[in-house]
C-alpha positions as CSV (number, residue, x, y, z in Angstrom):
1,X,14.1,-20.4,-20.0
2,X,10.6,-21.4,-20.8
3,X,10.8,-20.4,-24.3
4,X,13.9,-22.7,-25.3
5,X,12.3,-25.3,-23.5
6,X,8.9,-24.6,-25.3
7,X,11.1,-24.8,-28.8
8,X,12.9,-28.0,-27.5
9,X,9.8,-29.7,-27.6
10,X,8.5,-28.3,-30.8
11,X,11.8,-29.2,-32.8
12,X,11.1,-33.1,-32.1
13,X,8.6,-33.1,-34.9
14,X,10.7,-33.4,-37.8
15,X,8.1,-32.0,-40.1
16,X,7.8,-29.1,-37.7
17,X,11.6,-28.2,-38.0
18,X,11.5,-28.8,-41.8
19,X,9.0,-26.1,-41.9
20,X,10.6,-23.4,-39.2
21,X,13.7,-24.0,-42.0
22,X,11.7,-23.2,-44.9
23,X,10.2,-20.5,-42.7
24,X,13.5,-19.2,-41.5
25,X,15.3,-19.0,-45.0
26,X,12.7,-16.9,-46.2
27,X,12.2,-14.2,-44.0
28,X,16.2,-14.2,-43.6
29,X,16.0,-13.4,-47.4
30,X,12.9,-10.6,-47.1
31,X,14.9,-8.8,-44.6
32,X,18.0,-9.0,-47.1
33,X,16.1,-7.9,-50.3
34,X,14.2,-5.2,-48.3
35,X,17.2,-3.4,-46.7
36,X,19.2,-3.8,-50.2
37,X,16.1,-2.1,-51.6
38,X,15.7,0.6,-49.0
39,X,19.9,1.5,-49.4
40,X,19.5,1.7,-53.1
41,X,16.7,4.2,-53.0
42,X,18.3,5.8,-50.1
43,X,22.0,5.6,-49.7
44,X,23.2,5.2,-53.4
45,X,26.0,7.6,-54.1
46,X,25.0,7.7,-57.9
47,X,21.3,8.7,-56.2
48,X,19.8,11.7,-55.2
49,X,17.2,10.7,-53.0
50,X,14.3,12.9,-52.1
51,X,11.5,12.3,-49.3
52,X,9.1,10.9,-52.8
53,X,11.6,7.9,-53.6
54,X,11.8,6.9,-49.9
55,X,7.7,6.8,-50.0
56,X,7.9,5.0,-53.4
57,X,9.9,2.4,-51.4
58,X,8.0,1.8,-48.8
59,X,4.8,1.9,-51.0
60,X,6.5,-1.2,-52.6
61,X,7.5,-2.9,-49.2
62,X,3.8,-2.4,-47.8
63,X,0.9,-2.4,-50.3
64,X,1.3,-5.5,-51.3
65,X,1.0,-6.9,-47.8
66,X,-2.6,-4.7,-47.1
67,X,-3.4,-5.2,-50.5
68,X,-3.4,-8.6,-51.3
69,X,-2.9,-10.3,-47.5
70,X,-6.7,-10.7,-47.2
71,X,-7.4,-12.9,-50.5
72,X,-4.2,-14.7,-50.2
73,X,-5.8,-17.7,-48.3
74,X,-8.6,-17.8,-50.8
75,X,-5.6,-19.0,-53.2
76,X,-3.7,-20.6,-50.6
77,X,-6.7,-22.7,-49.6
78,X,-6.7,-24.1,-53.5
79,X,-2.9,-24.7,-54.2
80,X,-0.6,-27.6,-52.2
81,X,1.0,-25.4,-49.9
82,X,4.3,-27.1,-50.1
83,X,4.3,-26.4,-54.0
84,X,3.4,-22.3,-53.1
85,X,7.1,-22.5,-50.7
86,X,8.6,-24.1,-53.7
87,X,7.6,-22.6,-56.8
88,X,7.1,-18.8,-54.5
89,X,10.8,-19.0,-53.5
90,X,12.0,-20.0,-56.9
91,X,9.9,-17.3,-58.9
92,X,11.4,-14.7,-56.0
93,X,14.8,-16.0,-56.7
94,X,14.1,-15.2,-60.3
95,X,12.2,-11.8,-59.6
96,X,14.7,-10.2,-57.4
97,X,17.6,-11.7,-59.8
98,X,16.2,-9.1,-62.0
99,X,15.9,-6.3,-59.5
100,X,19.5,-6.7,-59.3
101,X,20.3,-6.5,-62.5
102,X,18.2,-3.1,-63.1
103,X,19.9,-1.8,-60.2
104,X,23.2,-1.5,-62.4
105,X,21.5,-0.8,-65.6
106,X,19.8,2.4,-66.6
107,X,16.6,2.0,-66.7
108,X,13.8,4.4,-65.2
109,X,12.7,4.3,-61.5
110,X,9.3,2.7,-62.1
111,X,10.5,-0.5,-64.0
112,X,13.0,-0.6,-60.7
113,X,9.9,-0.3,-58.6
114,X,7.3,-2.8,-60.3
115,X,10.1,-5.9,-60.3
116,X,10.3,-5.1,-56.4
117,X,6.6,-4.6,-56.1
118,X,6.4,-8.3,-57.8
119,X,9.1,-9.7,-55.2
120,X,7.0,-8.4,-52.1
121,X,3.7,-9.4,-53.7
122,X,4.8,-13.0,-53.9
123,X,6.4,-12.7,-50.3
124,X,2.7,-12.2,-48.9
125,X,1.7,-15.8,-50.1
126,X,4.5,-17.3,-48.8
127,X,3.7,-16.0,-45.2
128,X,0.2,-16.8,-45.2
129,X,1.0,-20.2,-46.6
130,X,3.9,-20.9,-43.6
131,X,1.0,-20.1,-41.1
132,X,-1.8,-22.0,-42.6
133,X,0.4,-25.2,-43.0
134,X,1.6,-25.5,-39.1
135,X,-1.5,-27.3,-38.1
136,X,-0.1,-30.0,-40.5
137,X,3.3,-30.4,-38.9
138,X,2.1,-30.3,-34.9
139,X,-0.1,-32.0,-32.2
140,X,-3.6,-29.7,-31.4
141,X,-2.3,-29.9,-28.0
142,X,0.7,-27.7,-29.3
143,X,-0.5,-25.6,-31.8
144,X,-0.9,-22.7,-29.5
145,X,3.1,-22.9,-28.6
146,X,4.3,-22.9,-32.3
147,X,1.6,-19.8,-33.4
148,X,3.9,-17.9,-30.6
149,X,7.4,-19.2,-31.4
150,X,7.5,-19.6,-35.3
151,X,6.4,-16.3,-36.5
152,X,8.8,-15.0,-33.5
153,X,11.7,-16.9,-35.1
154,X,10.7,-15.7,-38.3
155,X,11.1,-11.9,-37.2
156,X,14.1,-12.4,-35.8
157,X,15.4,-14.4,-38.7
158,X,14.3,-11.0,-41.0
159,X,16.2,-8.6,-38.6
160,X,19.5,-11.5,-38.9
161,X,18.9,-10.8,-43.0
162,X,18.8,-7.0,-42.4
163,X,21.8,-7.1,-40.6
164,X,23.6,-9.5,-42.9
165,X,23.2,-7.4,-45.3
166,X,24.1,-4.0,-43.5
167,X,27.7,-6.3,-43.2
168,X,27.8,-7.1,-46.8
169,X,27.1,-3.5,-47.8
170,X,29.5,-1.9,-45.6
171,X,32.3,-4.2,-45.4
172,X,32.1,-7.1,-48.0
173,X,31.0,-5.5,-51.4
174,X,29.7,-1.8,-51.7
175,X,27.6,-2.9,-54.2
176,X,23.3,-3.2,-53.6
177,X,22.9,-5.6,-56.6
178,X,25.4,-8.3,-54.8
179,X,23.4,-8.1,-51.6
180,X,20.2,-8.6,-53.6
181,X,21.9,-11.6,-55.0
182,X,23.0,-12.7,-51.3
183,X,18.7,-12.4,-50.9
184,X,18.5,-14.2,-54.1
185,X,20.9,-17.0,-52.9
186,X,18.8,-17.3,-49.5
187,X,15.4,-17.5,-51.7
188,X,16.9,-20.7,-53.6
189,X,17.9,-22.1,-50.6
190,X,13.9,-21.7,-49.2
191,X,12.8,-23.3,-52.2
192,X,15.6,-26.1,-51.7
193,X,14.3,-27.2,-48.3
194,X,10.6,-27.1,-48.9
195,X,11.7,-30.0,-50.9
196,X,12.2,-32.0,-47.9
197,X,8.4,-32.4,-47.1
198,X,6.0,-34.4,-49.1
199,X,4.2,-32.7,-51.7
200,X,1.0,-33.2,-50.1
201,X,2.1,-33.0,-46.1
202,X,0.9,-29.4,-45.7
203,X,-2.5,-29.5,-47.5
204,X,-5.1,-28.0,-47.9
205,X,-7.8,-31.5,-48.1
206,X,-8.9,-30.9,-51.6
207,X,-12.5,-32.4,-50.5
208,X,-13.1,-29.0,-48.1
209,X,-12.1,-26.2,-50.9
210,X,-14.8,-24.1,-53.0
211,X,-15.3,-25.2,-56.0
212,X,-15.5,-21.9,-57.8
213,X,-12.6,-19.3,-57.1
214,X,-15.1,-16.4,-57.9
215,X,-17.3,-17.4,-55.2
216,X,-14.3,-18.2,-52.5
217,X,-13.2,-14.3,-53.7
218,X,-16.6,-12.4,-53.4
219,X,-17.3,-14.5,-50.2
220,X,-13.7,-12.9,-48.7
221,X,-15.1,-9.5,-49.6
222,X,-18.4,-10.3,-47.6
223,X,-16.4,-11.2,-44.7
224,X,-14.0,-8.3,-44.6
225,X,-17.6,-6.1,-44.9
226,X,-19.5,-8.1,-42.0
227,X,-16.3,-7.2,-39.8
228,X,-17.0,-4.0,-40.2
229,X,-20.1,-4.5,-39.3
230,X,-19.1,-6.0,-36.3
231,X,-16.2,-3.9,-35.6
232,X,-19.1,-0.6,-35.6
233,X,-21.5,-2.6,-33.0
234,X,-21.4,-0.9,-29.6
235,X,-20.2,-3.6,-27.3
236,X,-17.0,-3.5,-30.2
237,X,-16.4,-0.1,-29.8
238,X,-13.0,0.0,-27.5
239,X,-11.9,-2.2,-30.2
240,X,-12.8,0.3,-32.8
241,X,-11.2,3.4,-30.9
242,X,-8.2,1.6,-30.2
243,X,-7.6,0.4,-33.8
244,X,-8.2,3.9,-35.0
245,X,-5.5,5.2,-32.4
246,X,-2.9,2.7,-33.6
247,X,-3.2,4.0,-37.3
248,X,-2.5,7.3,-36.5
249,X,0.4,5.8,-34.0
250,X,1.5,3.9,-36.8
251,X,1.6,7.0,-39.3
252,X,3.5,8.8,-37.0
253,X,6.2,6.4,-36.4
254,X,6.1,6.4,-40.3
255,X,6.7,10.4,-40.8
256,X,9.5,9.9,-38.4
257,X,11.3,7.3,-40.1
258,X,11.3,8.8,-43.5
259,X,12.7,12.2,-41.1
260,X,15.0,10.0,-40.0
261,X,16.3,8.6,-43.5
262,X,16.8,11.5,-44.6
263,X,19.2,13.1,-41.9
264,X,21.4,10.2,-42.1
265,X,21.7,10.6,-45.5
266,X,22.4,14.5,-45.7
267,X,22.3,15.9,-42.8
268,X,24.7,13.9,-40.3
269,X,26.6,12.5,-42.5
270,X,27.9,13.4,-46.5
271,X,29.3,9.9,-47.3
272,X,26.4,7.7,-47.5
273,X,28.2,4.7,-46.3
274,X,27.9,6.1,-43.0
275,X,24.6,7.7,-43.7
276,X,23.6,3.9,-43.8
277,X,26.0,3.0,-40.5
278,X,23.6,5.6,-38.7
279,X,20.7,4.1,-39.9
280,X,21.5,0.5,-38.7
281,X,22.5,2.4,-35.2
282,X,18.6,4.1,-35.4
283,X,17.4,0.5,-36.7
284,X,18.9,-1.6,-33.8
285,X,17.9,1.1,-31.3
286,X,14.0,1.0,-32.2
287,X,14.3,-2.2,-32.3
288,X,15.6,-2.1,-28.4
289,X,12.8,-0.5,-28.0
290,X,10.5,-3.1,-29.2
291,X,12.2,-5.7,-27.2
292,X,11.5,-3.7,-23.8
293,X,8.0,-3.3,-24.8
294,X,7.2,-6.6,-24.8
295,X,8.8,-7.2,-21.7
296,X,7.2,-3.9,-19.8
297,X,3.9,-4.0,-21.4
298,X,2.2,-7.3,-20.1
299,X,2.9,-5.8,-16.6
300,X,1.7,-2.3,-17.4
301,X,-1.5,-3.0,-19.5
302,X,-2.8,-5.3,-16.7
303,X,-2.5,-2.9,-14.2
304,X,-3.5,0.2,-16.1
305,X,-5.6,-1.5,-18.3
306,X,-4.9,-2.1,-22.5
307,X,-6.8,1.0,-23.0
308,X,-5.0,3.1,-20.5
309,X,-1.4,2.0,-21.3
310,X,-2.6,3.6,-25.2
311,X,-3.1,6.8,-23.1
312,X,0.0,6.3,-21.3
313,X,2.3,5.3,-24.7
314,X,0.9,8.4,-26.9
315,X,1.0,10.8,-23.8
316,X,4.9,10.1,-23.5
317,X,5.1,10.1,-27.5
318,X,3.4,13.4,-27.9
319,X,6.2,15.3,-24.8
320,X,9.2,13.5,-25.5
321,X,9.0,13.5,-29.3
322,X,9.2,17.3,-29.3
323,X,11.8,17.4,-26.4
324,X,14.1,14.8,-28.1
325,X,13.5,15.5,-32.1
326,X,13.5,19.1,-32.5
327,X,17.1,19.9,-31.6
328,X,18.0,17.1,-35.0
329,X,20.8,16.1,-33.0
330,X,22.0,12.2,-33.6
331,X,21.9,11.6,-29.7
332,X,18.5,13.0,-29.1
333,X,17.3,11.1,-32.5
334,X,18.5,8.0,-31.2
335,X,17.0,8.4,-28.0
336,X,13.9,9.3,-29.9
337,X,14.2,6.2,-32.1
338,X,14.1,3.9,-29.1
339,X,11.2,5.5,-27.0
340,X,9.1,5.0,-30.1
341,X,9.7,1.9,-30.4
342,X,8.7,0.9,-27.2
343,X,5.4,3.1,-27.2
344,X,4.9,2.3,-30.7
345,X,5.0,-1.7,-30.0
346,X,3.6,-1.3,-26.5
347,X,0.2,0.3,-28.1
348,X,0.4,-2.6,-31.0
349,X,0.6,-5.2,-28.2
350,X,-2.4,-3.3,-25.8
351,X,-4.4,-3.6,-28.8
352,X,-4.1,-6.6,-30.1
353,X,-5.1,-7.3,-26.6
354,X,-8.4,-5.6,-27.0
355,X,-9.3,-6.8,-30.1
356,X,-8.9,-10.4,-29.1
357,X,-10.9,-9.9,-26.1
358,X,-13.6,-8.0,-27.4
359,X,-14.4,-9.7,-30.8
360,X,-16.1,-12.5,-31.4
361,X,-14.2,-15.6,-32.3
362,X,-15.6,-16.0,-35.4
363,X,-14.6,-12.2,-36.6
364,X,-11.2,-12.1,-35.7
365,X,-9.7,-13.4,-38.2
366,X,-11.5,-10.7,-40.6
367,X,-10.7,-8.0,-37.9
368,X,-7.0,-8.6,-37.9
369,X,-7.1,-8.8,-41.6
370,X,-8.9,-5.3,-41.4
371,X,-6.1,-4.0,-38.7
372,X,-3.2,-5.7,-41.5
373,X,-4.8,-3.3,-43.9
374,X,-5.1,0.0,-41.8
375,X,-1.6,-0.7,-40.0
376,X,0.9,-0.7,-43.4
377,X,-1.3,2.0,-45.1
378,X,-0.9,4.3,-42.8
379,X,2.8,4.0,-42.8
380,X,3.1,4.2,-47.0
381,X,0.7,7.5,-46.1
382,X,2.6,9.1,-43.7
383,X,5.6,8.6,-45.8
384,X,3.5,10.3,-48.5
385,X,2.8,13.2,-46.0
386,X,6.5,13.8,-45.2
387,X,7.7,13.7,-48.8
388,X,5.5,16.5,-48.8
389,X,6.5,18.8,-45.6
390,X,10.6,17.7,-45.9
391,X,13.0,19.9,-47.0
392,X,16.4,18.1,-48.4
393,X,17.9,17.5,-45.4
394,X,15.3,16.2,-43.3
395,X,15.1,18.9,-41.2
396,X,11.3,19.6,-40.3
397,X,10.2,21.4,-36.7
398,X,6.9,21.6,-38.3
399,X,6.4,17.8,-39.3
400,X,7.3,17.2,-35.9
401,X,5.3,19.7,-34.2
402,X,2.0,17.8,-36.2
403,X,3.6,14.1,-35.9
404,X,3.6,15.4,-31.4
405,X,-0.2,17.0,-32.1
406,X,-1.4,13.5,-33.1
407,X,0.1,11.8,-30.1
408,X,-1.5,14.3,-28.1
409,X,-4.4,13.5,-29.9
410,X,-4.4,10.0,-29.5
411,X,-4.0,10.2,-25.7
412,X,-6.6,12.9,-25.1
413,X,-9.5,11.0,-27.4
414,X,-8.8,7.5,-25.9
415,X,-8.6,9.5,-22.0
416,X,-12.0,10.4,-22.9
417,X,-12.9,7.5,-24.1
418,X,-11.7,5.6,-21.2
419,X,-13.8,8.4,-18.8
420,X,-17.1,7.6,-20.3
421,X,-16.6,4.3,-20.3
422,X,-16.3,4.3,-16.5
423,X,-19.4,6.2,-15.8
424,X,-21.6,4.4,-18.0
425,X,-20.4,0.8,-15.8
């Protein structure tokens, strides 16, 4: 296959696969601290969870990314970047070490939620810093190949933690603080083999870095503004539509996974051990769904068009979600759960397509930082939203009727779009 081979020849730069370690220790360890987070809020026996603790929890997986993800390079850009894997991963070590012990001490929900807020805050340096230092580790001839396959190995290493510690919840210790520990263990590790690069391997060159932090800061505020700028211009204004349409895509799929949390915990299932089995079943289904979209939609978008397949994706949403929803049958969920994942991803990767293609160079990196922002609020507000319209159970014909109203939306506004478009060429 022609991406093993690709990785073959990425892993003979040593500095390259000392980096893909740190790289995959760490995002092994986020998807183990964010499931152990999301089962205590959700699937603790002791806890009964309502629609406005499952938002809190996401709230605290998400913000921090949209929040502080576009002024993380400014610090990035003035710190050694293999000191920010070292001393991150050590202060998350020491962060979610206390996360697990408030998890078996009384304490109120909002001291629970602020040492978690901290772990995920420091996670979004740590990101930015593994992407800005891979220029330092490969050839400019290769660069392009390990943008594609590290971050991909990263995501898969965060599902691997995710399931590890689904395994360790169900079948090695029923306990949330242990598997938080397991993250904790991970985190060390991370820190451990950033050691093995040089201290100043990764950068940044101290002799191209502002000299004043307040001016690198208000200058990142003036670029997120001029893309907006940009964004509104009228030759930018597929972009525009089709970033607006993956928000609301993206709060949709967000109301429905809070829908879904809730009837694995209460109404499927009364013991929540296999409230959380069902959920890993609804988890590894989505993510099938993913998987095929990736596959189906290179083929599809270039012979629809990015903008079309949109159409095509929330059309599908907006039909099957009320065919397959509204009976809140496990079967029909999980066929659910999979079909939005593929028109879910399939619209992400459509418009990442159009945004790359239609911005400016110079603005994309300000434009994706703008779609960061858009894409994980409007999953903590649609979990808002459905802690609002959910009963206990989960059980909501009417937050699915609105969540298959949007995709209907979504198809009919970017149909129109698409239509004047063609008679204006």
């Amino acid at each position: 296959m022609a991406v093993v081979r690709d990785l073959r020849v990425l892993l003979r730069f040593g500095n390259f696969r000392r980096l893909l370690a740190v790289r995959l220790l760490s995002q092994c360890a986020d998807g183990v601290y964010q499931v152990a987070l999301a089962t205590y809020v959700v699937f603790s026996p002791e806890k009964q969870t309502s629609a406005g603790a499952i938002a809190s929890a996401m709230a605290v997986l998400l913000l921090p990314y949209s929040l502080v993800g576009p002024f993380a390079g400014v610090l990035l850009d003035r710190w050694r970047r293999r000191q920010v894997f070292l001393y991150g991963n050590l202060l998350r070590a020491l962060l979610a070490s206390v996360t697990a012990v408030l998890m078996i001490s009384h304490v109120p929900d909002w001291l629970f939620y602020v040492s978690a807020l901290c772990v995920t805050a420091v996670n979004r340096f740590v990101l930015a810093g593994l992407s800005a230092a891979l220029p330092r580790v490969v050839d400019g001839e290769r660069l392009v190949m390990a943008n594609s396959l590290s971050p991909t190995a990263g995501t898969l290493a965060a599902v691997a933690g995710g399931g590890l510690a689904f395994v360790v919840r169900l079948v090695v210790a029923d306990s949330d603080a242990a598997v938080v520990l397991l993250g904790c263990a991970l985190y060390l590790s991370a820190a451990l083999a950033s050691l093995a690069m040089a201290a100043d391997l990764l950068g940044p060159d101290r002799d191209l870095v502002q000299p004043r932090l307040t001016s690198a800061l208000r200058g990142t505020a003036r670029g997120l503004s001029a893309g907006l700028r940009h964004l509104a211009e009228p030759k930018r204004r597929e972009a525009a539509w089709a970033l607006g349409s993956i928000s609301l895509m993206r709060f949709s799929y967000g109301a429905l996974t809070v829908m879904v949390l809730m009837l694995c915990r209460y109404a499927w299932s009364s013991d929540p051990d296999d409230g959380l089995a069902l959920l890993g079943l609804a988890v590894g289904v989505s993510g099938v769904g993913f998987f095929v979209a990736a596959v189906v939609t290179p083929s599809a978008a270039g012979r629809l068009g990015p903008a079309r397949w949109i159409v095509v994706c929330s059309a599908a949403a907006a039909v099957l979600v009320l065919a397959l929803m509204l009976p809140f049958t496990q079967v029909t969920t999980f066929i659910a759960a999979f079909v939005l994942g593929l028109v879910t991803q399939g619209a992400k990767i459509a418009t990442d397509t159009i945004v790359q293609s239609s911005v400016q160079d110079g603005f994309r990196g300000r434009i994706f930082s703008l779609y960061d922002v858009l894409f994980n609020v409007a999953f903590v507000g649609a979990a808002a939203v459905a802690a609002l319209m959910l009963p206990p159970d989960g059980r909501s014909a009417a937050l699915v009727v609105t969540v298959a109203v949007i995709y209907a939306a979504i198809a009919a506004t970017m149909a129109r779009f698409e239509r004047r478009q063609v008679s204006h060429q």
